[in-house]
Structure formats: C-alpha cells, structure tokens
N, C-alpha and C positions, 0 to 999 in steps of 0.2 A: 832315916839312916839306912845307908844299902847293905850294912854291915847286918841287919835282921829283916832282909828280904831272901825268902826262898824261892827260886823257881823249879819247878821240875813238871813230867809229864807221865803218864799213866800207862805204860805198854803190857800188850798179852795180847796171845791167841786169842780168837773167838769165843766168847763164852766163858769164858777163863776169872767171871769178875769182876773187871776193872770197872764199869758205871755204878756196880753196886755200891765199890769200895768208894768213889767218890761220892755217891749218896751217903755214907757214915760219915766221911769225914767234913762235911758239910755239918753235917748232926750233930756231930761231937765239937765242932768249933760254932755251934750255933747260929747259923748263917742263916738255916730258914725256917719260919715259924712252922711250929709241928704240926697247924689245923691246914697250911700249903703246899706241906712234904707228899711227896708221889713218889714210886720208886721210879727210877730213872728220868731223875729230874733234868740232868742236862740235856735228856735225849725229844727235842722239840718237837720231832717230825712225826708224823701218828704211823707210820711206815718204820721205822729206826723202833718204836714201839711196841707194833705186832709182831715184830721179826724177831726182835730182843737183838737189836746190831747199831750199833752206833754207826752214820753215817760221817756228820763232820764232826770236827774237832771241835771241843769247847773249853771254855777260861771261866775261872771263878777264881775268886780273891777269898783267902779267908784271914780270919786274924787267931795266931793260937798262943797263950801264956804257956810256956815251958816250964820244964821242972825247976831251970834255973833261975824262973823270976821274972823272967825279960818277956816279951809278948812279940812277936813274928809274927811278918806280912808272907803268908805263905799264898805263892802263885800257881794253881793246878789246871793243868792243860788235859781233859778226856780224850784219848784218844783213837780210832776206827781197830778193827783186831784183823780184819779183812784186807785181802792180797790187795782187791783192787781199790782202797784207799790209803794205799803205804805213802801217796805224798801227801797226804792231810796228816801222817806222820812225821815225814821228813820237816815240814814245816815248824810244829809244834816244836821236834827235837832242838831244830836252830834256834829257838825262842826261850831256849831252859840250859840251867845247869847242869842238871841233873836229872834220872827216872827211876820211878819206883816199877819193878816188873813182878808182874804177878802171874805165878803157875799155879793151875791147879794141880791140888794133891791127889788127887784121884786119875787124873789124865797124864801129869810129867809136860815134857820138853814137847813141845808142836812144833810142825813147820813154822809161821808165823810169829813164835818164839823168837828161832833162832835169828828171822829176818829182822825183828824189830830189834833184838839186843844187837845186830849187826851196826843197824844205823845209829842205836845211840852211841854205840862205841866210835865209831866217824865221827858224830861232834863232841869225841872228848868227855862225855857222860860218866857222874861218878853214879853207880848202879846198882839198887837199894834190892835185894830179895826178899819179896813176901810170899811164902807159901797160904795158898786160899782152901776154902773148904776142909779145914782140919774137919770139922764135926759130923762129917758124913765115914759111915763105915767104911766105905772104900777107899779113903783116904791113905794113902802110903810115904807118910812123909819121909824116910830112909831111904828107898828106892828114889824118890824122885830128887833128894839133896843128890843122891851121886850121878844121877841124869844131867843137872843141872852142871857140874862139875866135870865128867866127862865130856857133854858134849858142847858145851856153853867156852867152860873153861870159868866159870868165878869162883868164888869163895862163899861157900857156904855155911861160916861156922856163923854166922851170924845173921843167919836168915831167918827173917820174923814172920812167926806160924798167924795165922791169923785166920777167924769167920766172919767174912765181908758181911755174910747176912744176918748174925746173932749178932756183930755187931766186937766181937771178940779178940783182942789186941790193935785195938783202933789207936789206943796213944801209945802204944810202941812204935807202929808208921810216922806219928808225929813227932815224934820225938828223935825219930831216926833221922827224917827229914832235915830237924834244924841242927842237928851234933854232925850229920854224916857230908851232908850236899853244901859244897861252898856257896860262899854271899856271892853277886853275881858282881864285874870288874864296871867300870864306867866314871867316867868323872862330870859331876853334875856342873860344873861351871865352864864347859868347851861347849863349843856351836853344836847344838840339836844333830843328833845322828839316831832317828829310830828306824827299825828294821819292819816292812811291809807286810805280816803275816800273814791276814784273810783280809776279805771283801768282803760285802755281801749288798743286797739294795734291801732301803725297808720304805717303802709308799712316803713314810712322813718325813723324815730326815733326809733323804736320799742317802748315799755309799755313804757307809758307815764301816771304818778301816778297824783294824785289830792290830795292835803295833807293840813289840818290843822297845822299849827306850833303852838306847848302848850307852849314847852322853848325852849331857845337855839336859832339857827339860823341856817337854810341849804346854803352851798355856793357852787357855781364850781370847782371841783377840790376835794372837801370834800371825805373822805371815809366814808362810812356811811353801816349802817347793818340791813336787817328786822329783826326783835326780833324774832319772830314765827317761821322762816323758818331759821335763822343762816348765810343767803347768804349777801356776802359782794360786792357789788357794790363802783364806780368811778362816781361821778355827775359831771354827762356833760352839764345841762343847767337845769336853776332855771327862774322861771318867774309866771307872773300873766297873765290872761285873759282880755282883756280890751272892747269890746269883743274877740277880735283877739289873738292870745297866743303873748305877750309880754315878751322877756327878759331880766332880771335881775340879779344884782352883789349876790343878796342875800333877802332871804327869813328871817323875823327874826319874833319871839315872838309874837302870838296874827294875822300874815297873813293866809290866805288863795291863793294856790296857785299850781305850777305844777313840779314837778322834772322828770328828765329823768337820768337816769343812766345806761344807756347800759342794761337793762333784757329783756331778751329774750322771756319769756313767761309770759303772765296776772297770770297764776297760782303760780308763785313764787310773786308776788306781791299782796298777799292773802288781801281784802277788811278788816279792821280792825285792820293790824299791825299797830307795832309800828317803826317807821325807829329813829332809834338811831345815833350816831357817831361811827367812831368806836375805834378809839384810845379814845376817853373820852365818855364812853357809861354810857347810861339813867341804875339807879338801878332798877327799874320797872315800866315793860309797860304799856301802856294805858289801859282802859276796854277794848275797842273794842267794836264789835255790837254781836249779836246773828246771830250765822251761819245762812244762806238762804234755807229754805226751803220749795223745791216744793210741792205742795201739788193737783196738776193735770199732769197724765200721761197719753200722749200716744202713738203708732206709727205712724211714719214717711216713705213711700217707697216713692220710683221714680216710675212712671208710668213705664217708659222704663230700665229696668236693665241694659244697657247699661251707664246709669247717675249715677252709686252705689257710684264710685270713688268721680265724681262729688258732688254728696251732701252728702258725709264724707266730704271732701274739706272743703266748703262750712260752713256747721256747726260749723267745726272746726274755721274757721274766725270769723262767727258769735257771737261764742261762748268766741273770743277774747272781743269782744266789749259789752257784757253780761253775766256776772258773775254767773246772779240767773237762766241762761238756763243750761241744764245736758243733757246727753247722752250715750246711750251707744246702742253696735251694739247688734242686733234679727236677726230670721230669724221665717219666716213665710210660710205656707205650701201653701198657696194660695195669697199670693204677694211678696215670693221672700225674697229678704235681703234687710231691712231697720235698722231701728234704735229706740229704746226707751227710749222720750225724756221729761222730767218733766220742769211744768213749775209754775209759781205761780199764775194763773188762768184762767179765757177761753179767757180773752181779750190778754195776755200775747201769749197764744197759736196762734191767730188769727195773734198777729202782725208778731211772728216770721215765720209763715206760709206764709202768704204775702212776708214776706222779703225774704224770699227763693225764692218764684217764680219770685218776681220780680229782684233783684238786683244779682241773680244766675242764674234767666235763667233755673227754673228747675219745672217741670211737677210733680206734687206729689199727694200723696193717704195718707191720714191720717185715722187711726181707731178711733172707740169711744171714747172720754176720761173718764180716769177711775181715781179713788185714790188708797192712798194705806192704805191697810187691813191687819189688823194682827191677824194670823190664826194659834190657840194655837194648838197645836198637843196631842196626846192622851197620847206622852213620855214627855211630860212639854216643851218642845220645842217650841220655839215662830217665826214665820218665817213671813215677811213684804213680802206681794205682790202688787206687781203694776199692774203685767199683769196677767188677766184673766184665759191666757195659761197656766202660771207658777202655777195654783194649785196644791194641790197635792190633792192623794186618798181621796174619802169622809170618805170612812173606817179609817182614821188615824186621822182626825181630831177632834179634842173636841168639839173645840166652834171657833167662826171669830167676830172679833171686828172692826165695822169700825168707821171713823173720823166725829166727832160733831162736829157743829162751833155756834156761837152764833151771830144770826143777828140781824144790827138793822135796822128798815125801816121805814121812814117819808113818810106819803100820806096823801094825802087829804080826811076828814072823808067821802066824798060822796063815796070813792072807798074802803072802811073799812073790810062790807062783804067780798068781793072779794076775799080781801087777804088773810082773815084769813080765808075762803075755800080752799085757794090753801094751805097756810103754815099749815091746818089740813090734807091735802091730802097728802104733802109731809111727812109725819107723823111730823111733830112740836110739839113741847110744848113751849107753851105761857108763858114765864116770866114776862112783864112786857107790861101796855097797860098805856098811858099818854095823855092828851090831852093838847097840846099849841094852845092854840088858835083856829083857826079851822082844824087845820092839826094833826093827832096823832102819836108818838111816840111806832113803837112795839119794844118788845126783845123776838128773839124767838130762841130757841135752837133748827136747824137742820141737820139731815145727807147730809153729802158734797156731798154723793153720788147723790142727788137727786137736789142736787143746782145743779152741774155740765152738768147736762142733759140738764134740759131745763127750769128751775126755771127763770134766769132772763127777758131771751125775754117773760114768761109768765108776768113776776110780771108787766113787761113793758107793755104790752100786753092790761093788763086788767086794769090797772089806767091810760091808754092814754099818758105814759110817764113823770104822773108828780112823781109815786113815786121812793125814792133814798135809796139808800141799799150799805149796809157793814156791813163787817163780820168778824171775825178770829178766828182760831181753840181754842176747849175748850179742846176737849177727844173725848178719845175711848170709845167704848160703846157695848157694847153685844150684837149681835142683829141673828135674823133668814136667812141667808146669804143665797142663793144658785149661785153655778157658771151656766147659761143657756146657749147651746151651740147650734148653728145652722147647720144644717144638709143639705146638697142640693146633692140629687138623694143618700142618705146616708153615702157620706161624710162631715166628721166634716168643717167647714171651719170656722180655727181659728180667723180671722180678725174679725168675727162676733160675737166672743164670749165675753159674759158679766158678771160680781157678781150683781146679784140685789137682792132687799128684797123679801120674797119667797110670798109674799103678793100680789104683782104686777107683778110676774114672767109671769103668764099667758097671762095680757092684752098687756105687753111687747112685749112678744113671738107673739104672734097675730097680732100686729099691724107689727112687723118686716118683717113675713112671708106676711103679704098681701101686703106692700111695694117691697117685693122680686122680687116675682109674678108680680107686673107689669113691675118690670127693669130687670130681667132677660130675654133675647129674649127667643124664640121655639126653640126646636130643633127636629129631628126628631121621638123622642121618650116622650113620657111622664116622667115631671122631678118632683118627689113630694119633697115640701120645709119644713123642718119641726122644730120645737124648742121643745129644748128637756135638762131634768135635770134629769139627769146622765141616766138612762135606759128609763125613761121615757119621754112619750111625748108630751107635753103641748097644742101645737099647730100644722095646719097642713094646707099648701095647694099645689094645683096641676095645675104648668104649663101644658095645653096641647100640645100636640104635632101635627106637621104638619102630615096634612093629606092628603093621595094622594085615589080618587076614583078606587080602584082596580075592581069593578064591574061594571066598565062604559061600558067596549067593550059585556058584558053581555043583551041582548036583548032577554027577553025571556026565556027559556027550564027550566030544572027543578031546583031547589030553590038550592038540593044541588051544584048545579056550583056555586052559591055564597057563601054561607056557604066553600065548600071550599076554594076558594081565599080569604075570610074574616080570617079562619082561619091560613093561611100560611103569610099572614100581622101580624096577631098578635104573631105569632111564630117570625117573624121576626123584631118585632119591641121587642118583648122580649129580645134577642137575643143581639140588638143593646144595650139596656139600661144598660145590664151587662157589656158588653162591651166600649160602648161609652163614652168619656167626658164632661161633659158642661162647655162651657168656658164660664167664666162669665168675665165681659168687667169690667175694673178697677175702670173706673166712677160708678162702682153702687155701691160701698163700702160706698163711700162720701155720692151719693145718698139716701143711704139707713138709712145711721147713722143720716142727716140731716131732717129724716122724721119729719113731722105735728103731735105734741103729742096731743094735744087736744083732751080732751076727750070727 
C-alpha cells in the first residue's frame, strides 16, 4: 500500500551530520545486525571514509511501526553536503517527497544549507527541521532557530532538537517523517513509468539501475525499454537495499529500488530515463534531470608511459561507477599521451585522482585545472576550449568569453575585510551583503577561472576555517583573456600553459618561473625560463649552469692562457645549449602547478 510508503532524503552542509543520522536511524528500525554496524555504514568508499564526506548518494529501505500502530516502508536517500556533488543531490531530490535538513547547532545556517534547501524547495519538498549536536556545549539552539528562519525563511516551531550521535530524539525524526511527508502519487495498475536515478557497473551483474517507480510495477521476467535510448532489455532481478541489496517478486507504484536487466554498458542506462514496459509502454516520459556538466578541465598522464593502457582501463571502470566524470584521449609534447578529463569541481578532481592512484595502482601527473572558454572568432564562429593548447591564432580571434558563477559565503563578521579583499582581488562584484546575527551573508558574482586556482584554500585560509561557500554557474562574460605559455631553454612546454586575465598575467608568469627555477635541476649549460604571450615576454629567469674550473691547472703566466680557456668553455657551453635537452623530472609539473599563491 503506497498510502505507508515514505520517501525522503537527507540534506546538510558538510559535516553537519547527516550519515551519522542515517546510521541511527538504521539502528533504531533495526536494519543492521549490531556485530556488522560501522559508523558510516552507507559511506562504501574507503576515501568518503578517511575524509568523513559522503561522496554518492545512497538508498536504504527501512520498515518502522508508528505510534499509531501501522508499520511504514520508509525510503532514505544519504545525500553528498559538498558543492561539487549538488547533482547527486538533485537527483535524490526528484526521487522523494520529502527532506529531512539538518543544521548543526553549534555552526547555524551554511552556504550549503541554504543551496540544498533551495533545491528541495524546486521539487516541491515538504521540509522536516532537525537541529543536531544539542549535546555539545556550544550548541545554540535559539540563535540558530532564528538563523534558520531569517535566512531560510521556514518555520521553526517545530523543529526537532536531536544528537545524531548519543542517539537522542531518533523516533521523533520518525515519526515526523510518517505524520509530516506525504504518501508518494502513482497508480499501480497504468503502464510501468520508473524514473532513471543512478547507475553504477558491478563485475558480476553488469549495470545495475537505481529507479524511482511513478506507476505501474517492475517484475522479473518483465520486457521493459529505456525511452531515450529505444534499447529493450529482460529483468532478471528487481529488489530493495536493506542496507544489503535485497530481492524481490516486484517493485510497485510509489518504491524506490534496483533493477538489473542484462546492459552491458552505464551509457545505455542514461541517468534520467525513463524505463517503460514494453508491450504496454508509458505515453510520455518522465522530466528527467538537467544533463551533467563539467565545469573543470584537466589533464591526466601516467608518470611512466608504459601505464598509457593501464589508466585508459582504469578510467574507463571508474567512469562506469561515475557518470558526471568525462574523458577523452591528448597528447602532449612534454608528457606523452594522457587524457582530458572534466569534472564538476576541484574536490571532485581530487577524489578521482586519489582513486586512480590508489585502487589502480597508478603513478600520475595532472596539469593545472582550467575551464572552458568560449572564443568568438573573427568569421562569427564560436569555438569551447577546455585546453589551453587548443587555442587557436590571436590573429583570428574577436573576443574570449569565460564562465561567471555566483557565490554565496557565510563568515563570521570578524573575518569580513578579508574576504572581501580577496573577492576584490579575484576581480568580484558584490551583489548582495546581509547580516544574521553576527555572521554575514555575501553574494558575489565571480570568474570560475579564478575560483579554480586557488580561491577556496585562500577563503579557508584567512577566516580560520569557519567560512562556508557555494556557488553555480550564472554566464559568460567578455573579458580581456590572454593564452600565457611557458618557455624553458626556448621551448614551449605545453603542460604549463595557461588562459589567464591579461591583468594578472605578469605576476602569474613570475611567480611560475621562480617556482621553476628552483625544481628544475642544473644542467650543464645555462637553461633561461621564461613566460611569454604570444611574441612577448612577461617574465624571465635563469637556471645556472654547472661549472667546472677550467683555469685551475693555470698558475701563473700570462692572463691570455686564461682568457683563452674561458673562451673555449663558453664556445663550448654555447655549443651544448643549442644542442642539448633539459629533461625536466615529471614531479615538477605537480610541483609547480601546486605553487604558494600568496601575494
């Protein structure tokens, strides 16, 4: 009966919570034996683990008796607290009635907060308030109700105080759940209409779907068809997550759950279809979501070319289990053949980096990350660059547009200046400035190019960690663009090259080259490093070179015997430099890109 199914989903800022609260409530409806319980049991990835960040979104099914008697199929969706997984949020949202949001009491309202109750509020979300960590001294639950209500705008007389980790008003959440979040609509005897949520590849089953049921009912044995893609599949197992994948005669009206039907690839099980019947098929398909996209690019090499094969492989797996990662093969004049790979921001970059090395086994060199820019040509032509390389002539160009996003960032008024020294440095414009109590609210409209560098570790940096930031794209914008290219002993070397604003190109250039200069070894000749847009040359410095005393065995006689062997050195190191290569060691790519921006 759909009339005692609950759906909803789990939002909060970072840290704020939310996997703990679904490890209780696990506990408390008895899902998993207490000798297999770990905390952060949804959290699979041994990375989502060390970090304490939930990476994907997860489904558990629980079953809970109510006050009134009745016993409820309660559907709980975990969901990421981090910017750069909001559509593993989005997703979840379309999958639910309802969200339970949890603030902590000690921290209030976060950026992150406010983005996520933004988007439940888009699908319609009735929207449950738990206040977390009552039991810590610094808990403020007065201040942070009127935060909540001030900046939020809900209703908080009815927001339930709770300690996710003592375990502490765990059946008041439940019981909010089934009085407060409507049964979900659908009618179980209309043609199959479920909604595409995740993918993922598992070795033994192959794609194994994550599906909403709107109507209808998915069974074993069923023929069934993606709407989008036209491909017709055989359902070979229907079941729920308890947390463990549980199976089932049948999926009906108003579940959340998993189907396997023999496909072969995650790409044919495109995030957003709609899976129909196929002899009694849905008239029209579901919304869906808004395609995924990247909005940080960069490349990826294997230190040893020998691993080229290896981390194609590799990606290609990864890439089964992660939808919003992309890739495609490069080649590079000074690292070889790698790949350029988009992602949906620097934390997203970092994790999938990490998982390379580690659960691959593979040794890598990543370049700067960049976005992509759209570079109007002189014939009306409009052409997206991701990569630096791929410019084309200045001569052909009109104008370059890159990517504005609009941030918002909650700090504490003591750390105020600060910010808004850095968000004028970034070049920013100030939309809006608010104060809650003693913490303020900015909105500021900036170039992603400049987030992507080194914007967050600063923002972190200078407000001691308490300020909280989020962001998402607004537009393009017209701006003074130049490509800056790195030169070492006067070849280009493309891994180093950049689009920055022609404003900062200089101090850029400078700071790179003295970086350089200290990680590039000697070699026997003098190596000059230099940054340079397009003929010209911004910046400039000068490895020296090993020196050997050619006038040592010299004691004495006349001056010209030294002057000649000085001469015949320098002949000869001339000689060498035309000649010669400087091998630059792979680690200083990383090195160099990871440089101390501080001005």
């Amino acid at each position: 009966m759909k009339e005692l199914i609950r759906n909803f989903a789990i939002i909060a800022h970072i840290d704020h919570g939310k996997s703990t609260l679904a490890d209780r409530l696990m506990q408390f409806c008895d899902a998993v034996n207490p000798r297999e319980f770990r905390d952060q049991l949804l959290d699979s990835m041994d990375i989502e683990r060390e970090r304490g960040i939930t990476i994907k979104s997860q489904t558990v099914r629980l079953n809970y008796k109510a006050k009134n008697g009745k016993t409820y199929q309660i559907n709980l969706m975990d969901t990421p607290g981090h910017v750069d997984f909001s559509y593993e949020v989005s997703r979840s949202l379309a999958a639910c009635e309802g969200s339970v949001l949890v603030v902590d009491a000690t921290q209030g309202v976060e950026a992150q907060t406010l983005a996520n109750v933004y988007q439940a509020l888009e699908h319609n979300h009735e929207i449950i308030v738990v206040l977390n960590k009552i039991d810590l001294s610094a808990a403020d639950i007065t201040k942070t109700t009127e935060q909540i209500e001030d900046v939020i705008g809900l209703d908080c007389k009815n927001a339930i105080q709770i300690s996710a980790k003592l375990g502490t008003g765990i059946d008041n959440v439940l019981e909010a759940i089934v009085s407060q979040l409507s049964a979900p609509e659908g009618d179980v005897n209309a043609p199959l209409k479920a909604l595409l949520v995740d993918s993922w590849y598992d070795s033994y089953m192959g794609v194994v779907t994550l599906v909403r049921i709107k109507d209808g009912s998915a069974k074993k044995g069923m023929k069934i068809r993606l709407m989008a893609s036209g491909m017709t599949y055989s359902v070979e197992k229907v079941g729920f997550f308890s947390p463990k994948m549980t199976e089932t005669n049948e999926l009906n009206a108003g579940e959340i759950g998993y189907v396997i039907a023999g496909i072969k690839s995650v790409g044919d099980a495109r995030v957003g279809d709609t899976i129909t019947e196929e002899n009694r098929p849905a008239s029209q398909p579901l919304p869906g979501f808004k395609p995924c996209v990247p909005v940080v690019f960069c490349s990826i090499f294997p230190v040893d070319a020998v691993d080229y094969a290896k981390l194609k492989d590799s990606l290609i797996k990864l890439q089964l289990n992660d939808a919003s990662f992309s890739f495609e093969a490069e080649t590079s004049q000074a690292l070889g053949f790698g790949f350029r790979s988009g992602f949906l921001g620097l934390l997203h970059l970092e994790v999938i980096e990490e998982r390379l090395e580690r659960e691959y086994d593979l040794d890598l060199v990543t370049t700067a990350p960049s976005v992509v820019y759209k570079v109007h040509m002189s014939n009306d032509a409009v052409k997206d660059i991701h990569n630096p390389s791929d410019m084309p002539d200045p001569s052909a160009i009109s104008f370059i547009e890159e990517p504005w996003i609009i941030a918002k960032i909650i700090v504490p008024d003591e750390y105020l200046g600060n910010i808004l020294s850095l968000c004028q440095e970034k070049r920013g414009i100030q939309n809006e400035l608010t104060y809650v109590g003693s913490r303020v609210l900015l909105e500021y409209q900036l170039p992603l190019n400049e987030v992507v560098y080194d914007f967050y570790d600063r923002l972190k940096s200078i407000s001691r960690g308490y300020a909280s930031f989020d962001y998402h794209l607004h537009t393009y914008r017209k701006d003074d663009l130049v490509k800056m290219t790195i030169l070492v002993n006067g070849e280009q070397v493309d891994a180093l090259s950049m689009i920055v604003y022609r404003g900062n190109a200089e101090y850029r250039g400078r700071a790179l080259c003295e970086r350089l200069k200290d990680l590039i070894p000697k070699h026997m000749f003098k190596i000059p490093i230099q940054a340079a847009i397009g003929g010209k040359i911004i910046a400039r410095e000068t490895i020296a070179a090993f020196r050997k005393d050619v006038t040592a065995k010299c004691y004495g006689g006349d001056i010209s015997r030294k002057r000649k062997l000085l001469e015949k050195q320098k002949e000869g190191k001339k000689k060498m430099r035309e000649i010669g290569n400087v091998k630059i060691p792979h680690g200083t790519f990383l090195a160099a890109l990871k440089m101390n921006t501080e001005r």
